[in-house]
C-alpha positions as CSV (number, residue, x, y, z in Angstrom):
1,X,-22.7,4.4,-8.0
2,X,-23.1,2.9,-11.3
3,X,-19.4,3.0,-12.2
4,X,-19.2,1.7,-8.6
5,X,-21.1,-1.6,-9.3
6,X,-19.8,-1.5,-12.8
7,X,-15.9,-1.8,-11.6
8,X,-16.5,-4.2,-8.6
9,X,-18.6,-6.6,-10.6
10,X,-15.8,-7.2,-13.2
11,X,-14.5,-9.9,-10.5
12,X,-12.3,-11.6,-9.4
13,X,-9.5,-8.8,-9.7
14,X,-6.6,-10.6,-8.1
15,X,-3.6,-9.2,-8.6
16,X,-2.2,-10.4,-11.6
17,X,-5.1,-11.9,-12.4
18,X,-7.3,-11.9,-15.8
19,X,-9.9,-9.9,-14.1
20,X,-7.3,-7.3,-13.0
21,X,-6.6,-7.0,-16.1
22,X,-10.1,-6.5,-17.3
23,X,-10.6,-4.2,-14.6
24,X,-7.5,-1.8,-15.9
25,X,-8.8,-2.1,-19.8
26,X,-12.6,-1.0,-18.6
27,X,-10.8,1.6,-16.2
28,X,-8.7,3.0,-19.5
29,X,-11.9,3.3,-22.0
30,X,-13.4,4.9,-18.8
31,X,-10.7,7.4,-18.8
32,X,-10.8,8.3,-22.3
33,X,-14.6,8.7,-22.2
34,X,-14.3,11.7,-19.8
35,X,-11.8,13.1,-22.7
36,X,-8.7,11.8,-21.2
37,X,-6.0,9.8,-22.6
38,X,-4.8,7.0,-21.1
39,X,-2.1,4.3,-21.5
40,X,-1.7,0.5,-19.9
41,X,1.4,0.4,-18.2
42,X,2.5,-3.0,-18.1
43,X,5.2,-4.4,-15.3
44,X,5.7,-7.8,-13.6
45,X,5.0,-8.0,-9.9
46,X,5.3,-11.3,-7.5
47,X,1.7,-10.4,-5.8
48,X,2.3,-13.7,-3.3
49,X,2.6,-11.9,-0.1
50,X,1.0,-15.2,1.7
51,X,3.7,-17.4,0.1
52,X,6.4,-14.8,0.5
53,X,6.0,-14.6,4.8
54,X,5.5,-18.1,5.2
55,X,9.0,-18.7,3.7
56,X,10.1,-15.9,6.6
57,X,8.5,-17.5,9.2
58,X,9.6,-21.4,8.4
59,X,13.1,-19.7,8.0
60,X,13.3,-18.0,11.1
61,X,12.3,-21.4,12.8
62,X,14.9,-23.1,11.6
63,X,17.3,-20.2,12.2
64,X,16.0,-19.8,15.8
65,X,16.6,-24.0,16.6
66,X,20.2,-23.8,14.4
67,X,21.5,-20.9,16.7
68,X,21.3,-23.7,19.6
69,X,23.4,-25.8,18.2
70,X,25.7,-24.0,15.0
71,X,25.0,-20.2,16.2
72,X,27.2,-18.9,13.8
73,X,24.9,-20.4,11.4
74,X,21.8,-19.4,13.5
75,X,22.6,-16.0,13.6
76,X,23.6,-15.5,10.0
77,X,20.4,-17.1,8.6
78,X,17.8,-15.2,11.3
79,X,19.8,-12.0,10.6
80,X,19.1,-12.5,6.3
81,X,15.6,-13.6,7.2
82,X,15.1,-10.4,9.2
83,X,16.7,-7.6,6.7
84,X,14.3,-9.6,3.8
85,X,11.2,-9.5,6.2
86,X,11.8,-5.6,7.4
87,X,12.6,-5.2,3.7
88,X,9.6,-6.4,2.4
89,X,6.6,-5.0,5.2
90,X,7.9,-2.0,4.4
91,X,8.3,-2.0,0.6
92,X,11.9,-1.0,0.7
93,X,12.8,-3.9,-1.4
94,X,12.9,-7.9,-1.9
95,X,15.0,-10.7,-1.0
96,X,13.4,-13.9,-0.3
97,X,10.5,-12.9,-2.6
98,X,12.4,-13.6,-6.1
99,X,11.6,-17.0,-4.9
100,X,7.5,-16.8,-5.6
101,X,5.9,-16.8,-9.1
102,X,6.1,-13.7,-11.3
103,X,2.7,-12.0,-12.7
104,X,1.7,-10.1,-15.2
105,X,0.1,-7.0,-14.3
106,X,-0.6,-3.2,-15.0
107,X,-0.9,0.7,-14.1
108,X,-3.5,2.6,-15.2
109,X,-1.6,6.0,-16.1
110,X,-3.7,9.3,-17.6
111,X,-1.5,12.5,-17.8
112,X,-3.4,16.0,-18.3
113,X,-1.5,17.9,-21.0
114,X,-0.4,20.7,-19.9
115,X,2.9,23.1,-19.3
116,X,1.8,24.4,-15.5
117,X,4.5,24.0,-13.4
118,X,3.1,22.2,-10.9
119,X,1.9,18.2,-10.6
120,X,-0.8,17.0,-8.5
121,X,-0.8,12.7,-8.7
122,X,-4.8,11.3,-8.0
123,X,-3.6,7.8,-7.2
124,X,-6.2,4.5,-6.2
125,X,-5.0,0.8,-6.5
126,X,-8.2,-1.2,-9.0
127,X,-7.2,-4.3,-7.6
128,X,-8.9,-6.5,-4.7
129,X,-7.7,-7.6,-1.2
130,X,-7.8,-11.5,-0.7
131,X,-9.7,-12.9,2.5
132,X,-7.6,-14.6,4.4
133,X,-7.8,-14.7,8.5
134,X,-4.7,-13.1,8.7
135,X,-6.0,-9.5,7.0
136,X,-8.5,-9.2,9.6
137,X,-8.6,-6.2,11.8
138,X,-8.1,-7.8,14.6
139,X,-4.6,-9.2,13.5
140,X,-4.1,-5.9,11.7
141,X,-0.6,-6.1,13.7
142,X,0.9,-9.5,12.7
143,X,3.9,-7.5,10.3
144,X,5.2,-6.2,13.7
145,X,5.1,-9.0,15.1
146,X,6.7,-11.0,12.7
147,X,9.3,-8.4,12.5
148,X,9.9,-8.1,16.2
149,X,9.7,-11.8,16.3
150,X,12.5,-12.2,13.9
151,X,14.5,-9.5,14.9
152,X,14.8,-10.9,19.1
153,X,15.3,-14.9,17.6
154,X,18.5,-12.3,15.4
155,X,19.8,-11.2,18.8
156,X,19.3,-14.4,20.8
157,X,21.2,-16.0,18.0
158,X,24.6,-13.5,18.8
159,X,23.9,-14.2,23.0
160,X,24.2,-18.1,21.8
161,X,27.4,-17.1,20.1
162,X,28.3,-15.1,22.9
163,X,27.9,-18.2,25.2
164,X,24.9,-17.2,27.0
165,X,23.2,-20.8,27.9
166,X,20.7,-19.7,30.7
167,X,17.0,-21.1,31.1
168,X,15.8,-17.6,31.0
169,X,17.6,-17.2,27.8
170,X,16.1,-20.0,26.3
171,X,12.7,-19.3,27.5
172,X,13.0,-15.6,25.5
173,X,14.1,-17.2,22.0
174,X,11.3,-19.5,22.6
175,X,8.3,-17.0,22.3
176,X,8.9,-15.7,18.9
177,X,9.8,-19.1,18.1
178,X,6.4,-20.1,18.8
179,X,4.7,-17.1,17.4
180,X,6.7,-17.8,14.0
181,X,5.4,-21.1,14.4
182,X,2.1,-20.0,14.6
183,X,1.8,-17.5,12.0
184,X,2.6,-19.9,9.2
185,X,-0.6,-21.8,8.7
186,X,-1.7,-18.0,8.5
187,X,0.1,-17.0,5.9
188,X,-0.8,-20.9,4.0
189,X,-4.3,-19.5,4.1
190,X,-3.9,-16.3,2.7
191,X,-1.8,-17.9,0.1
192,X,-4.7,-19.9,-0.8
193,X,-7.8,-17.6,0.1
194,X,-10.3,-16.3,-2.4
195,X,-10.4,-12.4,-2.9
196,X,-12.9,-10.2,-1.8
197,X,-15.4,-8.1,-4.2
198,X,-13.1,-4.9,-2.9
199,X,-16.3,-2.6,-3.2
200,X,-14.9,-0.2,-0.4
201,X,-11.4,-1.5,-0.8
202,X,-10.8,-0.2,-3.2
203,X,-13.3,0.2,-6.0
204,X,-14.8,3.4,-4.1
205,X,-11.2,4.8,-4.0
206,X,-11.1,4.8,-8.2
207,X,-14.6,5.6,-8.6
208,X,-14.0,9.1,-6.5
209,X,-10.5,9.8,-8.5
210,X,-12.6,9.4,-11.8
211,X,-15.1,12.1,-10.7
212,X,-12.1,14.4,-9.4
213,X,-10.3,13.5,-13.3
214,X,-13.8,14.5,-14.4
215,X,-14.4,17.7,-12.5
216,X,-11.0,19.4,-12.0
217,X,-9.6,18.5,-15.3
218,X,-7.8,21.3,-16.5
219,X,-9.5,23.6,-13.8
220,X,-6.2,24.5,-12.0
221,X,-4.2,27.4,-12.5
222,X,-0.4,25.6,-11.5
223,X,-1.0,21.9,-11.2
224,X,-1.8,19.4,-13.8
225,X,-4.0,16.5,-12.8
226,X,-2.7,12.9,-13.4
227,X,-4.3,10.0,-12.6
228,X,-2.6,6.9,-12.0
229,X,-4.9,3.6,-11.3
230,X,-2.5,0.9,-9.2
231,X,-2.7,-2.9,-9.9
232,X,-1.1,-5.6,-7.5
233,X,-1.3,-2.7,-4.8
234,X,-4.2,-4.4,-2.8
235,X,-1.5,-4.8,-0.2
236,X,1.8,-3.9,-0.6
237,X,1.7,-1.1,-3.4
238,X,3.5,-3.2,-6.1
239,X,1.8,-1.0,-8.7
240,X,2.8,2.1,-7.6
241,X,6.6,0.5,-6.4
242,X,6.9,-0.1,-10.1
243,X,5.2,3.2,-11.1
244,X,8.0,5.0,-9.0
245,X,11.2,2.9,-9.9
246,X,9.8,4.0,-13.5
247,X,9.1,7.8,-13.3
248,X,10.7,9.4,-9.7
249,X,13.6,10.6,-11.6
250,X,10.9,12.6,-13.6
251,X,9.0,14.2,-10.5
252,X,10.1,16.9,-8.8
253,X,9.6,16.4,-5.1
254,X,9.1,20.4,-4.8
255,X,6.3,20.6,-7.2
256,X,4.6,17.4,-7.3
257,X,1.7,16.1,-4.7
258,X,0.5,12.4,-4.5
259,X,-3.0,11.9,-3.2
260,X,-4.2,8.3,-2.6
261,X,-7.6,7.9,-2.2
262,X,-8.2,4.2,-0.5
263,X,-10.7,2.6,1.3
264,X,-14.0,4.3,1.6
265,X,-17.0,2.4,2.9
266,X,-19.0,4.4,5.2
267,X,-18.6,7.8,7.9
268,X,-17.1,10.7,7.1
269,X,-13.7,11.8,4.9
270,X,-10.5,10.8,6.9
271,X,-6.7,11.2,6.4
272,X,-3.6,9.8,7.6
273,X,-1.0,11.4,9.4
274,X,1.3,9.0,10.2
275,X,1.2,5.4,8.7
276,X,3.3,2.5,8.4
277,X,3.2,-1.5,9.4
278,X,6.2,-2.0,11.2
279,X,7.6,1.6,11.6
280,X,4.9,4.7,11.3
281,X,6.2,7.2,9.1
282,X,4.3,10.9,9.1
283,X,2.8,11.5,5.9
284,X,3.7,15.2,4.3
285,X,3.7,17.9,6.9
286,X,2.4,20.6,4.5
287,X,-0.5,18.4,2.9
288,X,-1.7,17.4,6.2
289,X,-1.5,21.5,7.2
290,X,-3.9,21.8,4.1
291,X,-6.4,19.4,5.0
292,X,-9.9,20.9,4.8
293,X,-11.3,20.5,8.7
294,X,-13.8,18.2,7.6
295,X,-11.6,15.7,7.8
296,X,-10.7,13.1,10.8
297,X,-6.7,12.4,10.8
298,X,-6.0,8.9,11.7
299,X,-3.0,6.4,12.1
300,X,-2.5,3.9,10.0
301,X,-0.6,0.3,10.4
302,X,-1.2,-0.5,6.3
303,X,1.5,-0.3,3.7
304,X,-0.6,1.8,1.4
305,X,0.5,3.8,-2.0
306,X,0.7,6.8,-0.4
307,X,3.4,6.2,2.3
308,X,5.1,4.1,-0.8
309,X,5.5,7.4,-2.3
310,X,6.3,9.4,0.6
311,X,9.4,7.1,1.7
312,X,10.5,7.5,-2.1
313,X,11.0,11.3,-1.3
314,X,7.3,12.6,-3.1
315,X,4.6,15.0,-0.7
316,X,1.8,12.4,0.0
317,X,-1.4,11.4,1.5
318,X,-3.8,8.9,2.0
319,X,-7.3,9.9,2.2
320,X,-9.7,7.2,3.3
321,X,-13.2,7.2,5.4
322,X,-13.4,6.8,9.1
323,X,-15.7,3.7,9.3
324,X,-13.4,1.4,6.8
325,X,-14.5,-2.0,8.2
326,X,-17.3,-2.9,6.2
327,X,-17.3,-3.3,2.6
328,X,-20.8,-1.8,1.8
329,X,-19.8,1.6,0.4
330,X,-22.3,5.0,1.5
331,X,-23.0,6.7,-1.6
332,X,-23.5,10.0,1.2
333,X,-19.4,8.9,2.5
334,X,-18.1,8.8,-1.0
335,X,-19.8,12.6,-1.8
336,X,-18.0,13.4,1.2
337,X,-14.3,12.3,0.4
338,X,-14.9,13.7,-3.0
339,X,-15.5,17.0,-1.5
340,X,-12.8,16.9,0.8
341,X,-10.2,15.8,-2.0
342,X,-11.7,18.7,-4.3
343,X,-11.1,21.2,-1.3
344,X,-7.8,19.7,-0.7
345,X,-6.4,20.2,-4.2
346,X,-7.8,23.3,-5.0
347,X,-6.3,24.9,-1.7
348,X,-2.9,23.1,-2.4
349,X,-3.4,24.9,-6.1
350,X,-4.3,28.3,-4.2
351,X,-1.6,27.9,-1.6
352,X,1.5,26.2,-3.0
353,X,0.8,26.9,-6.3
354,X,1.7,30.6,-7.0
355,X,5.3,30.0,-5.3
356,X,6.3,27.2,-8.1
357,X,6.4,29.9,-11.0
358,X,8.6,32.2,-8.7
């Protein structure tokens, strides 16, 4: 609990902020206290997720009003707008984002040394969410329906090519006009919101992979234990997107595990099975068959780490807590997950492990 209030009161750790960057230097010396090393990792994110969807939104407006009157046009700027949105919820890649300011930021990386044949990946973003309205949990759902919103304005655009004039038409393109419309000054404010202390979200997630680093190092018999601490990954997983582009080619898919620890405020240890904001994508069949049955399997409608790495072809999992509202952290939840991730990865060790040297 100490590191806990030590990390979250080095504040406020924006994404490419200073005090994301003084988070990731106290994380490192952390690190190689326990005996470690450990490296910075730096790489250039555009964190602006606020600024990005706004641009989406005011774009598919105006593509939805040009497909009345120059549908060719229409159709060819809503059907861009839509590959860039469905692009960017699901970290695939980036169009329209080139257009917001680049930051500075970094990944906290801390390799065990080691020839086992085997890789197991801790992974927990240091960075804070922001505050806006829009990250509520009651709006938890807005990226599918920006994406569903821009995806019926793309088809309405080829009827109005087609020559399909009637009221009913216009009545359909309409509604996700008006929901675009309606989301913007959403995204303005997250644009411009403060960010949060990120106690549960996700300081508790890096203080439970230091104590796994700390307890399992060099304790199994066919994995090595990395860590890697995320920045810019609040909400979209920049930090581990760059991670990956970086090292994938040196993972191999059949040997290496990623567990992301995120989120853990209060309730018992949970983990996702499926989890995705605009399409849900099940995370790794044979971690989720591992699972200690402890755990509470859950769905998920984030764009986390984990399913960043499991869309990039690398066995994943997110392990969170089931009560993940409130960002008061239990110390009694955050003995729990520990458990449960120490259970998991020694039984993936006992399991998996003696078929990699075969």
């Amino acid at each position: 609990m100490q590191e806990l209030h030590e990390l979250t009161e080095i504040a406020p750790r924006r994404a490419g902020s200073e005090g994301e960057r003084r988070a990731a230097r106290h994380l490192q010396q952390r690190l190689e206290a326990l005996g470690r090393e450990a490296q910075l990792e730096p790489t250039r994110v555009r964190p602006n997720f606020g600024l990005t969807h706004a641009v989406h939104a005011v774009v598919g407006v105006v593509a939805s009003v040009l497909a009345v009157y120059v549908p060719v046009l229409g159709l060819l700027l809503a059907a861009a707008t839509t590959i860039s949105a469905f692009g960017d919820l699901t970290g695939s890649f980036h169009l329209l984002r080139v257009l917001t300011p680049v930051r500075a930021s970094q990944n906290v990386i801390s390799p065990e040394v080691g020839e086992k044949p085997g890789l197991i990946v801790l992974v927990a973003h240091y960075d804070a969410p922001l505050t806006g309205m829009l990250l509520s949990r009651r709006l938890r759902m807005w990226p599918r329906a920006m994406f569903i919103s821009l995806a019926v304005i793309t088809i309405c655009a080829v009827g109005r090519l087609v020559g399909i004039e009637a009221t009913w038409f216009t009545v359909v393109q309409f509604i996700p006009t008006v929901v675009l419309i309606v989301m913007t000054p959403l995204f303005a404010d997250v644009a411009i919101s403060d960010t949060a202390k990120g106690t549960a979200d996700n300081s508790s997630g890096v203080v439970a992979v230091l104590r796994l680093a700390e307890s399992h190092a060099n304790k199994l018999s066919h994995f090595n234990l990395m860590v890697v601490l995320t920045g810019a990954s609040a909400h979209e997983g920049l930090g581990l997107h760059a991670w990956l582009k970086r090292h994938r080619k040196e993972l191999n898919a059949g040997a290496t595990a990623v567990i992301s620890i995120d989120n853990v405020a209060r309730g018992t240890a949970a983990y996702a099975v499926k989890e995705g904001p605009v399409i849900t994508a099940r995370m790794h069949p044979t971690l989720v068959e591992l699972t200690p049955e402890s755990g509470t399997p859950y769905t998920s409608n984030e764009l986390s780490d984990a399913i960043l790495a499991r869309a990039a072809g690398v066995p994943a999992l997110r392990v969170s807590s089931t009560e993940r509202e409130d960002d008061a952290v239990d110390p009694e939840t955050l003995a729990r997950v520990d458990e449960f991730v120490a259970a998991l990865i020694e039984e993936i060790d006992q399991e998996i492990g003696p078929d990699l040297g075969s």
